[in-house]
C-alpha positions as CSV (number, residue, x, y, z in Angstrom):
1,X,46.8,189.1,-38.5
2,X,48.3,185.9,-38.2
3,X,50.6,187.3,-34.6
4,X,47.4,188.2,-33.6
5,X,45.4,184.8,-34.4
6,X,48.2,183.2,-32.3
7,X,48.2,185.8,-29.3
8,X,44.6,184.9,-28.7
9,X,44.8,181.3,-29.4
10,X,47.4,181.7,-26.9
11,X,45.8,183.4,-24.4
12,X,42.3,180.8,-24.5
13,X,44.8,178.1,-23.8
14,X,46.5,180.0,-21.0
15,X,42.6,180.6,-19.4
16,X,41.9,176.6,-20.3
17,X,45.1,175.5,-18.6
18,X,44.6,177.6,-15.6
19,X,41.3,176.9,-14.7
20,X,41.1,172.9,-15.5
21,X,43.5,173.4,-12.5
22,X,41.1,175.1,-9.8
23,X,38.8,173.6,-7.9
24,X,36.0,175.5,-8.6
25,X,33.8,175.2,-12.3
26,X,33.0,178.4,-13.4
27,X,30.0,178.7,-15.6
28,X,27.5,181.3,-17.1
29,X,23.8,181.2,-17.1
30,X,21.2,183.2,-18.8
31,X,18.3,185.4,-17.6
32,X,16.2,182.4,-18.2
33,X,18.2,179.7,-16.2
34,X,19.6,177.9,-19.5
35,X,23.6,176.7,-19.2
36,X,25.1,179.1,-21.6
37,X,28.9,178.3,-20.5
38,X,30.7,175.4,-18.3
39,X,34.6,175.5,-17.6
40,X,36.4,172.2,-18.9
41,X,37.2,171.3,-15.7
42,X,34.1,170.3,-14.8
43,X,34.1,166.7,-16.2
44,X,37.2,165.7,-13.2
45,X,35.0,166.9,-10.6
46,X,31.4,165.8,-11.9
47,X,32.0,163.9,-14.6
48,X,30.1,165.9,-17.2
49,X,31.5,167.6,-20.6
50,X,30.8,171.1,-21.1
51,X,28.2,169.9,-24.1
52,X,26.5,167.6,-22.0
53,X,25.0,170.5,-20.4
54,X,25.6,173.8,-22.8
55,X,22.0,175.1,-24.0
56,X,19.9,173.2,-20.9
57,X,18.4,174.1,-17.8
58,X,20.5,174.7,-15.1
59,X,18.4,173.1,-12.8
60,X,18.3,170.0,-14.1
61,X,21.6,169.1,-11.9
62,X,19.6,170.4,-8.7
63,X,18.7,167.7,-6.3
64,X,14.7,167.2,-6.2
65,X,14.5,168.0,-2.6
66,X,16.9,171.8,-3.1
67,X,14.9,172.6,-6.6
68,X,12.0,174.3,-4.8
69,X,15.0,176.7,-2.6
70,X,17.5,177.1,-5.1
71,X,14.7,177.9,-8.1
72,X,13.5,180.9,-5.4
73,X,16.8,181.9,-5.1
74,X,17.6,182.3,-8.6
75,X,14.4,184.2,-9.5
76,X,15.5,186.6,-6.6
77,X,19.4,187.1,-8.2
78,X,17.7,187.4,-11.5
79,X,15.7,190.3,-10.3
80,X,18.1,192.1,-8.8
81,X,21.3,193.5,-11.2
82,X,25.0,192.9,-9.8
83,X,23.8,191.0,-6.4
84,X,26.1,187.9,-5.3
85,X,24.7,184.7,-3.4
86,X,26.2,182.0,-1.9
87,X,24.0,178.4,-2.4
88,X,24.7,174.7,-0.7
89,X,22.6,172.0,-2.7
90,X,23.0,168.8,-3.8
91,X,24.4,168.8,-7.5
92,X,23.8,165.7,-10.2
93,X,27.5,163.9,-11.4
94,X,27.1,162.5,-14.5
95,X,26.8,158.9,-12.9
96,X,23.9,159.6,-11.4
97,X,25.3,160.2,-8.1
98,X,24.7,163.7,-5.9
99,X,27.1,165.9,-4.7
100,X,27.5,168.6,-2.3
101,X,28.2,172.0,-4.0
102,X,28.6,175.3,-2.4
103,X,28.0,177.7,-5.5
104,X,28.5,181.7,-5.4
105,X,26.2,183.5,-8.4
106,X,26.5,186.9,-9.4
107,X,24.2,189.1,-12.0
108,X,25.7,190.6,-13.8
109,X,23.5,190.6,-16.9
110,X,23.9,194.5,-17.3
111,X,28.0,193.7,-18.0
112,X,27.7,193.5,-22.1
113,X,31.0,190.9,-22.2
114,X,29.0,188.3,-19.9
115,X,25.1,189.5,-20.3
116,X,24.1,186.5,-17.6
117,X,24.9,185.3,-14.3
118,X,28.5,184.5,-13.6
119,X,28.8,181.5,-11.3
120,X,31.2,179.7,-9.8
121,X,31.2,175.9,-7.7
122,X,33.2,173.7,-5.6
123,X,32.3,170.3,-4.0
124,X,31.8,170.4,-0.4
125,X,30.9,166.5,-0.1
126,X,33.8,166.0,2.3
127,X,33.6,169.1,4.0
128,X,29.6,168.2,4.6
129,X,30.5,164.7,5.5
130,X,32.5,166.3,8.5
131,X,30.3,168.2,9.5
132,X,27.7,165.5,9.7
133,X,30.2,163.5,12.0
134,X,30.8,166.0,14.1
135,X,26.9,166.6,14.9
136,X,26.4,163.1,14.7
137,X,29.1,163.0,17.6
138,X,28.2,165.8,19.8
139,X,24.6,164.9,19.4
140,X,25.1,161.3,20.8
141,X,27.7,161.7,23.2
142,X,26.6,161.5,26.8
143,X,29.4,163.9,28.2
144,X,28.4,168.0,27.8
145,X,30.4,169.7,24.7
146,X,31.6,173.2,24.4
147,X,32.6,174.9,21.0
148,X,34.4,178.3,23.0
149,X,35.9,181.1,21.8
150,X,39.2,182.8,22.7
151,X,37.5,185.3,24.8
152,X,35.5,182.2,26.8
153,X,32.2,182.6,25.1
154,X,30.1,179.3,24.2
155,X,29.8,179.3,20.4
156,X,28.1,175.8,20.6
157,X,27.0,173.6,23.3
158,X,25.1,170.0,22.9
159,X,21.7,168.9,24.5
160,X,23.7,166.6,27.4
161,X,25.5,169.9,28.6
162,X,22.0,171.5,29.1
163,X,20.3,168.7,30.9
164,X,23.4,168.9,32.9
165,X,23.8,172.2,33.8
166,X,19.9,173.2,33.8
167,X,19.8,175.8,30.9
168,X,18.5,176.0,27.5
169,X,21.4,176.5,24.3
170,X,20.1,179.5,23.5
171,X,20.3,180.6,27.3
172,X,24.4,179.4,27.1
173,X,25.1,181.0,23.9
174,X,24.6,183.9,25.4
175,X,27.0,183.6,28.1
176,X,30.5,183.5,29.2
177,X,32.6,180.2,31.2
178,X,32.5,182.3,34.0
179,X,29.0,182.3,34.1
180,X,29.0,178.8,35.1
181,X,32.3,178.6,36.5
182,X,32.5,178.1,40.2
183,X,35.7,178.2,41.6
184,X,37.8,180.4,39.1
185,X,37.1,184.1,38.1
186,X,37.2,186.0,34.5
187,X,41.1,186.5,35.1
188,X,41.9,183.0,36.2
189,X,39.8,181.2,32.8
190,X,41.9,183.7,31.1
191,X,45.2,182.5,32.7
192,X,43.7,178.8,32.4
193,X,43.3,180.1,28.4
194,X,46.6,181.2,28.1
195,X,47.9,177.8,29.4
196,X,46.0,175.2,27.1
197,X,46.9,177.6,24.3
198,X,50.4,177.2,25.5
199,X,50.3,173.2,25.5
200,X,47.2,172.3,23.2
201,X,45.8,170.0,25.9
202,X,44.4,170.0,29.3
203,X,42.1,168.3,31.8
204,X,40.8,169.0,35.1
205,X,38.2,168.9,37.6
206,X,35.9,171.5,38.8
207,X,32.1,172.3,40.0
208,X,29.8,174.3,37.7
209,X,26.8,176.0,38.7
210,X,23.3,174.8,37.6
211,X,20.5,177.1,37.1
212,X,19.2,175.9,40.0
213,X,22.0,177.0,42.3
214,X,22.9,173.5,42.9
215,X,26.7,172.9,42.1
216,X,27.7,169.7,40.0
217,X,31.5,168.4,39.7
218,X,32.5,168.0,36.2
219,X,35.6,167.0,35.0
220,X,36.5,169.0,31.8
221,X,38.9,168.1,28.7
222,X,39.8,170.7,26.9
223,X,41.6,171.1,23.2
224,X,42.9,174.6,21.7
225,X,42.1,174.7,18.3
226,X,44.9,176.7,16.5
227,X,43.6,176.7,12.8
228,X,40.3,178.3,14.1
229,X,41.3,179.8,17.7
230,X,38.7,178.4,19.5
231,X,38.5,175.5,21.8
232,X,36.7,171.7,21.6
233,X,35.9,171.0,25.2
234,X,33.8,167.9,26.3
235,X,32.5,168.1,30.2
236,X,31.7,165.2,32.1
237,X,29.3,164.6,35.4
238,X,31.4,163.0,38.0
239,X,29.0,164.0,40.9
240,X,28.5,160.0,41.5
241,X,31.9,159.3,41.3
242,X,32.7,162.4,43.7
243,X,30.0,160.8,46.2
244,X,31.4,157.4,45.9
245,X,34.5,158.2,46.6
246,X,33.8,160.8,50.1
247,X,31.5,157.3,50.9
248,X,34.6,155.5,50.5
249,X,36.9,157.8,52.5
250,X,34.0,157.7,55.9
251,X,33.5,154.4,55.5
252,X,37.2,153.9,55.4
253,X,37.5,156.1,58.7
254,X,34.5,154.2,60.4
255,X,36.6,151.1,59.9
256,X,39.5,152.2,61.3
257,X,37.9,153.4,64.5
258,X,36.2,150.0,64.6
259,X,39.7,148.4,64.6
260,X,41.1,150.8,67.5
261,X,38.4,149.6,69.1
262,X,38.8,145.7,68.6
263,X,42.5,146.3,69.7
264,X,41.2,148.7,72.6
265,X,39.4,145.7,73.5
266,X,41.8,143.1,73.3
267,X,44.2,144.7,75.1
268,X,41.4,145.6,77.8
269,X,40.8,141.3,77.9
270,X,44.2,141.1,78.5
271,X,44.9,143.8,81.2
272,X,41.3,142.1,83.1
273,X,43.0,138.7,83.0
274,X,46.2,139.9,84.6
275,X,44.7,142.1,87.1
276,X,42.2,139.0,88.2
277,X,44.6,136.7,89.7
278,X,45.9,139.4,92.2
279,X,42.6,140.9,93.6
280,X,41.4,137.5,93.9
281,X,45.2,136.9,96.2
282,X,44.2,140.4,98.1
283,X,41.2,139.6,98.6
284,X,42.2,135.7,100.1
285,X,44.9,137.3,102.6
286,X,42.2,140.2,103.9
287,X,39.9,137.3,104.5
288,X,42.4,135.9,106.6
289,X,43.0,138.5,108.1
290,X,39.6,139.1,109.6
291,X,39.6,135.2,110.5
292,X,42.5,135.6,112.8
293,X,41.3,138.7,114.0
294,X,38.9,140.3,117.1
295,X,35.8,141.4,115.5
296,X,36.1,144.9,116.9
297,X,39.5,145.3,116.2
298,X,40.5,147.7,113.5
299,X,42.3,145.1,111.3
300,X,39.5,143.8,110.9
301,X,38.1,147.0,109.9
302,X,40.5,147.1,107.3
303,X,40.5,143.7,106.2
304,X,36.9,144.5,105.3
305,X,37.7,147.7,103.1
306,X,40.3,146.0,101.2
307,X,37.6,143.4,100.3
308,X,35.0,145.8,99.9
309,X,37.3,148.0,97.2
310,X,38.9,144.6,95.9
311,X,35.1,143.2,94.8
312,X,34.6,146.6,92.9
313,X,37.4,146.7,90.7
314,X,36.7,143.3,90.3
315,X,33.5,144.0,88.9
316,X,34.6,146.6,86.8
317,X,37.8,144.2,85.5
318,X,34.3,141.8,84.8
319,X,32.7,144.5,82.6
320,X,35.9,144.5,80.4
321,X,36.0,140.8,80.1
């Protein structure tokens, strides 16, 4: 009798030792919501001793604001035998201070050994404090953000990638990258896939199409996500900048024409200046020609000509003056 005292004494500290070191409380309710068991390991997560809470409602660690949901839930698990349900609230520490739980509860009040509901509950704080960031992020960034699977299908996308692109979330969840996708097909995202996967990180610029068949250039980072296989991708409008910089490039091409034009000129002023002094010498000698000439003579015919055709190009050397 005494072997088998020490077996069991034994094996109750084996159970004690091995669950102070999970990370989940494990406890056992009654049909009527009253704490009838709590693991010892829940005074290093929440503070509280077993006794602090044996023989008392279990809802007394509920947050004000969950009691209403997480009461309804439990009447529901107590009136349906060997059900399981997964519950987020916030749970009371012992110092006053809330916690986020995520709590799994199963009835099993039929099972003689347990005759109540078998729970078990971790805190999520951090976990929810994440989360929080990250909405907090993608709701407040002004680029678009993708949450995309490995097959290219949004999962998540944020309000600035809508008013970007023209269509609802709902609308996006339901599609695929190359929905949107301009210049690449299904088979080039999936070589595009295959690459980032490859080196984790990629960015590059494309156009994608708007619901209202107007294109818009984007410029899109893009991170694989190993642990979870999908991929974070933030999208950003650079339609202005695209603009800016074609402005850029015509006026840059106006001004160069405007320069081959300056030095068209100059070198036009110059060619005028040197062509001047010898029509004004041709056109001196024809006139002395025709002085020393009869007037019916045909020098003097062409002495007049040459200062006929010498005054026009010296009109036209004028106009380049």
């Amino acid at each position: 009798r005494k072997q088998n005292t020490e077996k069991l004494l034994s094996s109750e500290l084996k159970q004690k030792a091995m669950i102070s070191n999970i990370s989940d409380v494990i406890g056992i309710l009654g049909a009527d919501g009253t704490i009838k068991y709590k693991s010892d390991n829940i005074e290093k997560y929440f503070g509280w001793k077993p006794e602090d809470l044996i023989g008392k409602d279990a809802l007394v660690t509920v947050h004000p604001d969950d009691l209403e949901e997480i009461r309804s839930e439990y009447e529901d698990l107590i009136s349906n035998p060997n059900i399981t349900k997964d519950l987020e609230f916030r749970y009371l520490c012992k110092d006053g201070n809330y916690k986020y739980v995520l709590l799994s509860a199963m009835n099993i009040i039929d099972n003689t050994s347990v005759n109540g509901i078998l729970i078990n509950y971790k805190d999520i704080t951090e976990k929810k404090r994440s989360e929080k960031n990250y909405e907090t992020m993608i709701r407040t960034t002004r680029d678009g953000f993708w949450l995309v699977d490995i097959s290219s299908n949004f999962i998540d996308v944020n309000d600035s990638y809508c008013k970007m692109i023209g269509y609802t979330k709902d609308e996006l969840l339901q599609m695929n990258i190359a929905d949107i996708e301009y210049y690449e097909d299904i088979e080039d995202i999936k070589n595009r896939i295959k690459t980032i996967k490859d080196v984790g990180y990629v960015v590059f610029e494309t156009k994608h199409a708007h619901k209202n068949g107007s294109l818009v250039d984007v410029e899109v980072s893009t991170t694989y996500l190993e642990i979870t296989n999908n991929f974070l991708v933030f999208v950003r409008d650079v339609s202005e900048r695209k603009r800016s910089e074609k402005e850029k490039v015509l006026l840059e091409g106006q001004l160069r024409n405007q320069q081959k034009l300056e030095s068209i000129g100059t070198l036009a002023s110059g060619v005028a200046h040197e062509i001047n002094n010898p029509i004004n010498g041709i056109m001196n000698y024809a006139q002395l020609i025709m002085d020393e000439v009869k007037e019916e003579s045909d020098e003097r015919e062409y002495a007049e000509e040459i200062i006929k055709e010498s005054l026009r190009v010296s009109e036209i050397v004028k106009n380049l003056l």
